[in-house]
C-alpha positions, 0 to 999 in steps of 0.5 A, a space after each residue: 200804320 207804320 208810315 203814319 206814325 213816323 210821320 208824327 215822330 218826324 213832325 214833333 221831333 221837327 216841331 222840336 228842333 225848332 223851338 229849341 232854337 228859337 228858344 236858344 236864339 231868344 236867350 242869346 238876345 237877352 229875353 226869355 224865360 228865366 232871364 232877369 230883365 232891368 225895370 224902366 220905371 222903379 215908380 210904376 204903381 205896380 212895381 211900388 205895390 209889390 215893393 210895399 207888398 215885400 215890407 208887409 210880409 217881411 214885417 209880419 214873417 219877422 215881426 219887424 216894423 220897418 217902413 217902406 220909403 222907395 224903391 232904388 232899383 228892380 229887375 222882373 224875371 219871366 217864370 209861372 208869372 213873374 219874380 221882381 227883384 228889388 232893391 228897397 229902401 226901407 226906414 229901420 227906426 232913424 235910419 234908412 236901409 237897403 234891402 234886397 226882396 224876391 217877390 213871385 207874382 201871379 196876378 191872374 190867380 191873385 198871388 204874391 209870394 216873399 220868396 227873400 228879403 235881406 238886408 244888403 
């Protein structure tokens, strides 16, 4: 009984090791969980609907009334699913402003969250 269970200690602890420096090694190398990745493409739909998504709720929270026009630039971020940082453009009355938006998306169970949206 003894051997068997330092069998399985030696396993997980060795299972363990291992995916700590997988982990380690995948950060050092720009990817990852938690690592704030560049988007390629800001005019994907995806990417225009959440930005839109960000304006909506921001409107409602605040109850504002800007209009979304673009998007100048992102960032997603690997979590339990994904944080998209954008930067927006958005029509304040005449004017067009910079904001700067956190979403959280988790398509598989149909959620959006605003987590921050600020003017920059």
């Amino acid at each position: 009984m003894t051997i068997k269970m330092t069998s399985i200690f030696s396993m997980t602890l060795s299972i363990f090791l291992i995916s700590s420096i997988f982990f380690h090694f995948s950060t050092a190398l720009g990817g990852g969980v938690g690592v704030w990745t560049p988007l390629n493409n800001v005019n994907a739909p995806d990417v225009v609907m959440i930005g839109k998504f960000a304006v909506d709720e921001h409107n409602k929270e605040a109850g504002t009334k800007l209009a979304f026009q673009s998007i100048a630039k992102g960032e997603t971020q690997v979590v339990a699913g994904t944080n998209y940082r954008l930067v927006i453009n958005a029509k304040d009355g005449g004017y067009v402003r910079k904001y700067l938006a956190v979403v959280w998306d988790k398509p598989w169970e149909k959620f959006k969250k605003l987590t921050s949206f600020k003017e920059m």
